[in-house]
VEXTIMI-445903 format. One line per 5 residues: number of its first residue (from 1); their letters; for each residue x negated, y, z of C-alpha. Coordinates in steps of 0.02 Angstrom, whole numbers, padded with zeros to 5 digits. Layout:
N
NUM) A) X,Y,Z | ...
***
This chain:
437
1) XXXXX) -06494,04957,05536 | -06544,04950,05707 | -06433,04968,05871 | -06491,05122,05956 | -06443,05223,05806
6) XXXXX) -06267,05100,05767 | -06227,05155,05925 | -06230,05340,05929 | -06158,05429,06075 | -06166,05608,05972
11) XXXXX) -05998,05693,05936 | -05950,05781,05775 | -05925,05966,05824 | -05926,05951,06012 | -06021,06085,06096
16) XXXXX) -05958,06041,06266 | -06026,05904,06387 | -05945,05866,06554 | -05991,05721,06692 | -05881,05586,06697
21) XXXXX) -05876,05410,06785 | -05826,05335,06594 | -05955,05291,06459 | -05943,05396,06300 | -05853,05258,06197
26) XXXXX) -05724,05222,06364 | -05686,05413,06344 | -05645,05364,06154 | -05539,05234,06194 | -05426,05328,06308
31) XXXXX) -05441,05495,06183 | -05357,05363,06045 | -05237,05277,06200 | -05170,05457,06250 | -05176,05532,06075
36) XXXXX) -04983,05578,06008 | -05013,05475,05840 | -05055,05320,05943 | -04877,05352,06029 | -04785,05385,05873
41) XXXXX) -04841,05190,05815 | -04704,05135,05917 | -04582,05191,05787 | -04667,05143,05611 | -04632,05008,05526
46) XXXXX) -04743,04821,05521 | -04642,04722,05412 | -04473,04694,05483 | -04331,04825,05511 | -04322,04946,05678
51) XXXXX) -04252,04925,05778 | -04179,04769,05807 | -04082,04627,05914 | -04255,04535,05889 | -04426,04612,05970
56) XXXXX) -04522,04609,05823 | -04708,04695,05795 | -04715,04870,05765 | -04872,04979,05717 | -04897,05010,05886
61) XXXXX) -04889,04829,05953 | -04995,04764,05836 | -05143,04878,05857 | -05139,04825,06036 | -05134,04629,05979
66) XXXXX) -05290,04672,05861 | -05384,04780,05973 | -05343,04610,06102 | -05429,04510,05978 | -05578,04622,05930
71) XXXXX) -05624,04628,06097 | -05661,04437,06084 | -05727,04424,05939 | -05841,04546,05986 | -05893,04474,06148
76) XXXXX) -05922,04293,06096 | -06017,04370,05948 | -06139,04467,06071 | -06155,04313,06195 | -06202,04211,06022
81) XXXXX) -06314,04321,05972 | -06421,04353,06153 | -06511,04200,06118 | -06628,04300,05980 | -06576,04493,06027
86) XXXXX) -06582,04509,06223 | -06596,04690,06186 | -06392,04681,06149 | -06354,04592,06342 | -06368,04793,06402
91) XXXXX) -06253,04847,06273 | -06129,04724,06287 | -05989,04819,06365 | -06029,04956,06228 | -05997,04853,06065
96) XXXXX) -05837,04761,06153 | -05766,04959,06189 | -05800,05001,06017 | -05727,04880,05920 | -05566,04875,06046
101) XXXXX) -05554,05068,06011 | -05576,05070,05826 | -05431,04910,05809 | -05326,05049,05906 | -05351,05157,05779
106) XXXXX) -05374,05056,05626 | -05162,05109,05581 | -05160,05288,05655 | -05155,05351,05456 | -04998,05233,05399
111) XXXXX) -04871,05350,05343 | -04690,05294,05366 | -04629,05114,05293 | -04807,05052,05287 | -04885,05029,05135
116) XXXXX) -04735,05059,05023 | -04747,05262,05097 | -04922,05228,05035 | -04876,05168,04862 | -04724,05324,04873
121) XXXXX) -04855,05461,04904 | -04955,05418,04781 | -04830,05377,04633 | -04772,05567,04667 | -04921,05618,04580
126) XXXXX) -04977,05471,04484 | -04758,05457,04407 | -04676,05597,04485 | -04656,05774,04487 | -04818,05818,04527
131) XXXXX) -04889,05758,04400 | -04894,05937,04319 | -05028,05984,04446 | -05175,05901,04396 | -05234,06047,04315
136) XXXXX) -05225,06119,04462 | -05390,06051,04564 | -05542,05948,04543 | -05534,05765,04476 | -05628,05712,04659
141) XXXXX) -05478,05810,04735 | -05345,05707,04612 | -05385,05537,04632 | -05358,05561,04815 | -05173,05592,04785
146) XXXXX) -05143,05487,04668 | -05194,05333,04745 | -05160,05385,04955 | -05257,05287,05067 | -05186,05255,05256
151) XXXXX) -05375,05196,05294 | -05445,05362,05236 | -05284,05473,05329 | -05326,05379,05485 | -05521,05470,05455
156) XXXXX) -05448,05616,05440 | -05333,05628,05560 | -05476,05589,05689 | -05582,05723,05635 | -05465,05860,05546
161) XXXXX) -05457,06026,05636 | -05283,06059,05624 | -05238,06243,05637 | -05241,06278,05815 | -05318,06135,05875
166) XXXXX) -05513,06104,05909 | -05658,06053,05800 | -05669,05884,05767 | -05522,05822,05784 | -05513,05699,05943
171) XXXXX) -05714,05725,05931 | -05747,05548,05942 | -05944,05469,05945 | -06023,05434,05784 | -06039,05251,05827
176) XXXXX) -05822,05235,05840 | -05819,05352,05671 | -05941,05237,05579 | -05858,05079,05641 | -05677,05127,05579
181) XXXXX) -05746,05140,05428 | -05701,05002,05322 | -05715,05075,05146 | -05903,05183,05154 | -05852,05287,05021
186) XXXXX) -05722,05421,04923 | -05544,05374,04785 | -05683,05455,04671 | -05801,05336,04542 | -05750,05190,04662
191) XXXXX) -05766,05085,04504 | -05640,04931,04539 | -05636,04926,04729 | -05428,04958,04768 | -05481,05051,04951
196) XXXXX) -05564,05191,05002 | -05605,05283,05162 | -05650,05454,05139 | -05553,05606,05066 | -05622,05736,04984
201) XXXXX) -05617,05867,05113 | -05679,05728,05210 | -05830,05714,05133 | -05948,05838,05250 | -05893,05733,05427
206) XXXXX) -05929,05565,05352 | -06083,05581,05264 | -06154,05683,05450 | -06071,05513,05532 | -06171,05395,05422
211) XXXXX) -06332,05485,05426 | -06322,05521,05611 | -06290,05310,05639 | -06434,05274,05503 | -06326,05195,05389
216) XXXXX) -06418,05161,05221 | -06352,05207,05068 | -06299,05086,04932 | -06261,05213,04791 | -06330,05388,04827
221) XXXXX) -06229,05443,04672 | -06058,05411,04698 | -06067,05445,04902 | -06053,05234,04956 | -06139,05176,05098
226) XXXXX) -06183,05008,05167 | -06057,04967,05316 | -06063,04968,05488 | -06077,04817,05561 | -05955,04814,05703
231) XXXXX) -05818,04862,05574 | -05827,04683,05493 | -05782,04625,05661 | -05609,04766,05678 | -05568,04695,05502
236) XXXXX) -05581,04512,05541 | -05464,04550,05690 | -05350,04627,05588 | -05331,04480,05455 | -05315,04364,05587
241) XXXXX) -05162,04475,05685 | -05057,04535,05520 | -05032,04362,05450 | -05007,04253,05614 | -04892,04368,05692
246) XXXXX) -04793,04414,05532 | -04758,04225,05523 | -04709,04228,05705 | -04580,04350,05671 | -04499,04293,05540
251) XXXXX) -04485,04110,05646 | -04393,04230,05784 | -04289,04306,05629 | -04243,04141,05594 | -04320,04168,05402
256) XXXXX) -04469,04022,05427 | -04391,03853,05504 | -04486,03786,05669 | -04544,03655,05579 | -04628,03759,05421
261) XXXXX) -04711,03869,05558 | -04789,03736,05640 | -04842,03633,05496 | -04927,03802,05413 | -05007,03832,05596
266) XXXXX) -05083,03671,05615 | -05143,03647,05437 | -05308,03749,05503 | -05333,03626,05629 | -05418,03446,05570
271) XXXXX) -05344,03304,05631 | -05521,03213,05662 | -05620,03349,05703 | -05495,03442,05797 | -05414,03293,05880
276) XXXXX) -05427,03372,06046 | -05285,03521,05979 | -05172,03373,05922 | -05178,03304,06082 | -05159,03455,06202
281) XXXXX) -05010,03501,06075 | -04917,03344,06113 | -04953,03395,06311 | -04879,03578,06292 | -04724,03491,06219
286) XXXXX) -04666,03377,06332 | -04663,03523,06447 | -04626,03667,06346 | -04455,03643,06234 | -04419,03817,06179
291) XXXXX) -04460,03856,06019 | -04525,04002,06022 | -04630,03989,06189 | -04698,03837,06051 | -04735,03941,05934
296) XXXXX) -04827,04061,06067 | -04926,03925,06113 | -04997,03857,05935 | -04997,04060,05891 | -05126,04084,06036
301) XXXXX) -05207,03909,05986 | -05244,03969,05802 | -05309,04153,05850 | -05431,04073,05968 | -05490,03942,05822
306) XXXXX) -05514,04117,05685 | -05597,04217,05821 | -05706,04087,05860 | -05748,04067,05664 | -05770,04238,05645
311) XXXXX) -05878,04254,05763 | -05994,04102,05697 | -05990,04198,05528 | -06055,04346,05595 | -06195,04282,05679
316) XXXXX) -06221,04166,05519 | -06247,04315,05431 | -06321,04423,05561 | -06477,04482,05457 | -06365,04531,05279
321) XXXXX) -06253,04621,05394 | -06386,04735,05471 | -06460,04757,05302 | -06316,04813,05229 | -06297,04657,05082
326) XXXXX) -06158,04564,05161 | -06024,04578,05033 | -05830,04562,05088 | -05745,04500,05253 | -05771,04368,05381
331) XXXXX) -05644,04290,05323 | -05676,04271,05149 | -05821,04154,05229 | -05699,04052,05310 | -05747,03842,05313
336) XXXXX) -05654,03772,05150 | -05543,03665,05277 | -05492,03833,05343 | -05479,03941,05190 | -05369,03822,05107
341) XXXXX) -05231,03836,05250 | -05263,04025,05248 | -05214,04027,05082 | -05060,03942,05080 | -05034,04035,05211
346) XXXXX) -05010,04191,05118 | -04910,04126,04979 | -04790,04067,05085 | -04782,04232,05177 | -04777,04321,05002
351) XXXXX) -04639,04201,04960 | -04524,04200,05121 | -04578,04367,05220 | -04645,04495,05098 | -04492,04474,04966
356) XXXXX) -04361,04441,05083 | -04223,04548,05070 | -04222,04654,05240 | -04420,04683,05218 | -04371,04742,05010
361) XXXXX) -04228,04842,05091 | -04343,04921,05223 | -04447,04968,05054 | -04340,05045,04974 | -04266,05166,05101
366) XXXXX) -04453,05213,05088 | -04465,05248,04933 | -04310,05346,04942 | -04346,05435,05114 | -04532,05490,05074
371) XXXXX) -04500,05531,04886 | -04364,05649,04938 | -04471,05753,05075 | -04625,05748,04954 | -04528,05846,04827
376) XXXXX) -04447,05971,04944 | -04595,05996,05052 | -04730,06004,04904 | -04617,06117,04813 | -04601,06226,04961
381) XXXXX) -04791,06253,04991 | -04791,06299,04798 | -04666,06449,04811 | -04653,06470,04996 | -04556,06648,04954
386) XXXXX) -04397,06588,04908 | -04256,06572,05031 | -04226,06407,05042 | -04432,06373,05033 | -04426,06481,05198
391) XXXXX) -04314,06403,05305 | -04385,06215,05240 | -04575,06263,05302 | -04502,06322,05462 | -04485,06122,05486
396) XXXXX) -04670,06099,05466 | -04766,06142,05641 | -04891,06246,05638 | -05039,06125,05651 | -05015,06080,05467
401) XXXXX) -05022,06251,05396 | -05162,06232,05271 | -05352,06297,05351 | -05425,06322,05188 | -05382,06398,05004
406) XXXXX) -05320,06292,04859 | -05186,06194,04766 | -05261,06043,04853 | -05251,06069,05025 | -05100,06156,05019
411) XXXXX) -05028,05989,04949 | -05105,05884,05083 | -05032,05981,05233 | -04888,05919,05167 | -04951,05737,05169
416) XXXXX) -05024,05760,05331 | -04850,05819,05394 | -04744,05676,05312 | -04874,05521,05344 | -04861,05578,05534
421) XXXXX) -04681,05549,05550 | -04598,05406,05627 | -04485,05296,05525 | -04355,05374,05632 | -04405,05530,05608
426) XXXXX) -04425,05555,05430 | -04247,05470,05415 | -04168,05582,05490 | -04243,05713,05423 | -04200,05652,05250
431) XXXXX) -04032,05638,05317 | -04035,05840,05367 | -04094,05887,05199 | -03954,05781,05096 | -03826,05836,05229
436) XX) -03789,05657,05271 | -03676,05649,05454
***
C-alpha cells in the first residue's frame, strides 16, 4: 500500500466540489462533529447508568477522549517514522485529521445500551420471533441480522442514502471510509472472526472504497481485504480509552477502592525502568490530595505510556502493516511487562465493573426496551395495513422508509430506526407503547 492512494481525497457519490479554506479530511471531521448521530452520543449508554449524581463517560465523551488520543498516537507515529519516509512530513496534518475523525466516528452505529442492544437485535432473529423469516431472504442477507454489528451500522450510517437525504450519506473521502474500517469484510463466510464491518447492502460502497485506496485483497472469495493502516492506530486508541476510563469511573462510583485503582494503574509502570514515574508520583502527591484529581493524574500518566507503545509497535511493524500481513491489534503486541498488567486489568474490570449490578441492571432494561420495539416495529413493516400497524409507522420518520424492495431491507429500516435512538429515547418510547405513566 502506498500513501498517495491510503490517502484518497475522492468522495463516494459526490458530484459537487466547492472552494473552501479546510482540507478535504478537516471538512470530514466537522461533517462527523455537526452530524445529528454524533449529538445523539450524548445520551447512549458506556457502561454506567444515565444520568447520574456522578459525571460518568457517555458514548459521546468517550469518542472525544479516543479521537484525543488518536491524534497522538498518530503524530508521534509520523514524527517516528520521518526518519526513513520524509515523504509523510507533508502529510502530517492529514493522517493526524484522519485518525481524530474516524475515533469520532468509530461508535456512531451503537444502538441503545451498548453492546447488550447489539446482542438484543440480533437474538430477535437468531431466538426470537423472527426467526420465522429466514426463508424470507438470502443467507448473505441473514447472517447480518442475526449477529448485528455496531462497527458495520456505523458504515452504513455514513454512507446510506436515507430516503430524502443525499447520496452518500455524509459523503466522506475514501481515505476516512477505509480507515474506520476495522473488520475489511461482510457477517457472511467470516469463518471464526466474531466482527465484521460491512452489511450486505453495504457491499457496493466498500468494495469502490477499498479499490479506490488500493487496498489489496486477502481473500477475493469471501469479499476480505487487507486493512488500512491508519485504522490500527483508531483501534489502539480505543483499547487504551474503554478500559482506563471504565476503571476511572467506577473509582468515582465508589465500586474500585483508591487503592485497587492505583495499584492496577501502576502495575504497567516498572519500578527500575520506570523509576522516573515512581518518583514524579510521589511529587504529584504531596501536592495533590484529592482522590480523584489522583487518579486523573496516574490516568493521564498511563495513556501517555500505551500511546507511546503503540506508537513504537507501529513503526516496529511498519513494513507488515503496509503489506497488509500484520495480524491483530497494537496492543496484542504489547511488551510482556505491559501485557501482563493489561490483563489483569480486564479481569478485574470483568469482575468488579462489567458484572456489577447497576451495569447488569442497565442490561437488562436493554434487553427489555429494544426487544419490545423490535417486535412491534418489525411486525409493523410486515403488515403495515392494519390499524394499529398504521398509527405505529407513523412513529418512524420518513428517512427510514425502506429505498429498495425486499423482506430484508424492510427489516433493517427498522434497525436503522431503533439503533439511532438515544437510551432516553427508546425508553420512553417503550414506555408509550406499554402505556407506562
Amino acid at each position: 500500500m502506498n500513501w498517495n492512494d491510503l490517502l484518497s481525497t475522492h468522495r463516494y457519490a459526490s458530484p459537487h466540489k466547492s472552494a473552501d479554506i479546510r482540507s478535504s479530511f478537516q471538512r470530514d471531521y466537522d461533517r462527523i462533529i455537526f452530524s445529528s448521530a454524533f449529538r445523539r452520543l450524548q445520551n447512549k449508554t458506556q457502561v454506567f447508568p444515565l444520568p447520574g449524581a456522578q459525571m460518568v463517560h457517555n458514548r459521546l465523551t468517550h469518542s472525544l477522549e479516543v479521537a484525543s488520543v488518536g491524534r497522538s498516537i498518530a503524530c508521534r507515529t509520523v514524527q517516528k517514522l520521518l526518519g526513513k519516509h520524509p515523504e509523510l512530513k507533508d502529510r502530517q496534518s492529514d493522517i493526524e485529521t484522519i485518525v481524530s475523525t474516524v475515533c469520532l466516528a468509530h461508535d456512531l452505529g451503537n444502538p441503545p445500551f451498548g453492546h447488550s442492544g447489539e446482542d438484543t437485535i440480533s437474538s430477535f432473529f437468531k431466538d426470537g420471533k423472527g426467526k420465522e423469516l429466514q426463508a424470507s431472504m438470502l443467507p448473505e442477507q441473514w447472517s447480518d441480522l442475526i449477529a448485528f454489528e455496531g462497527n458495520a451500522n456505523a458504515f452504513h450510517l455514513l454512507t446510506c442514502q436515507f430516503k430524502g437525504r443525499r447520496p452518500g450519506g455524509l459523503s466522506l473521502t475514501a481515505a476516512t471510509l477505509g480507515a474506520l474500517i476495522k473488520y475489511p469484510y461482510p457477517s457472511y463466510n467470516n469463518g471464526n472472526r466474531k466482527k465484521y464491518n460491512v452489511f450486505y447492502s453495504d457491499l457496493e460502497v466498500f468494495e469502490a472504497t477499498m479499490r479506490e485506496c488500493d487496498i489489496p485483497t486477502i481473500d477475493s472469495e469471501h469479499n476480505v481485504y487487507a486493512r488500512h493502516p491508519l485504522s490500527y492506530m483508531m483501534e489502539a486508541s480505543d483499547d487504551i480509552c474503554y478500559l482506563i476510563l471504565d476503571m476511572e469511573d467506577a473509582h468515582k462510583r465508589g465500586i474500585i477502592s483508591t487503592e485497587a485503582i492505583e495499584q492496577a494503574f501502576m502495575s504497567f509502570f516498572d519500578p527500575v525502568k520506570d523509576a522516573g514515574v515512581f518518583k514524579h508520583k510521589e511529587d504529584v502527591y504531596r501536592e495533590v490530595s484529592d482522590p480523584n484529581e489522583r487518579m486523573a493524574f496516574l490516568r493521564a500518566t498511563l495513556i501517555n505510556k500505551l500511546v507511546n507503545l503503540a506508537s513504537d509497535i507501529f513503526v516496529a511493524h511498519y513494513d507488515e502493516i503496509m503489506e497488509g500481513t500484520f495480524k491483530d491489534s497494537l496492543i496484542a503486541y504489547l511488551p510482556e511487562h505491559e501485557e501482563q498488567a493489561l490483563k489483569q486489568c480486564r479481569k478485574q474490570s470483568v469482575k468488579d465493573i462489567y458484572r456489577h449490578p447497576s451495569v447488569v441492571k442497565i442490561e437488562l432494561t436493554g434487553f427489555n426496551v429494544i426487544g419490545t420495539l423490535m417486535e412491534a416495529f418489525v411486525a409493523a413493516v410486515l403488515e403495515p395495513d392494519k390499524t394499529y400497524n398504521k398509527k405505529l409507522l407513523s412513529l418512524m420518520p420518513e428517512q427510514f422508509t425502506p429505498i429498495k424492495e425486499g423482506m430484508y431491507y424492510k427489516i433493517q429500516s427498522v434497525i436503522d430506526f431503533i439503533s439511532n435512538m438515544t437510551d432516553l429515547y427508546a425508553v420512553q418510547l417503550y414506555k408509550d407503547l406499554r402505556g407506562i405513566d
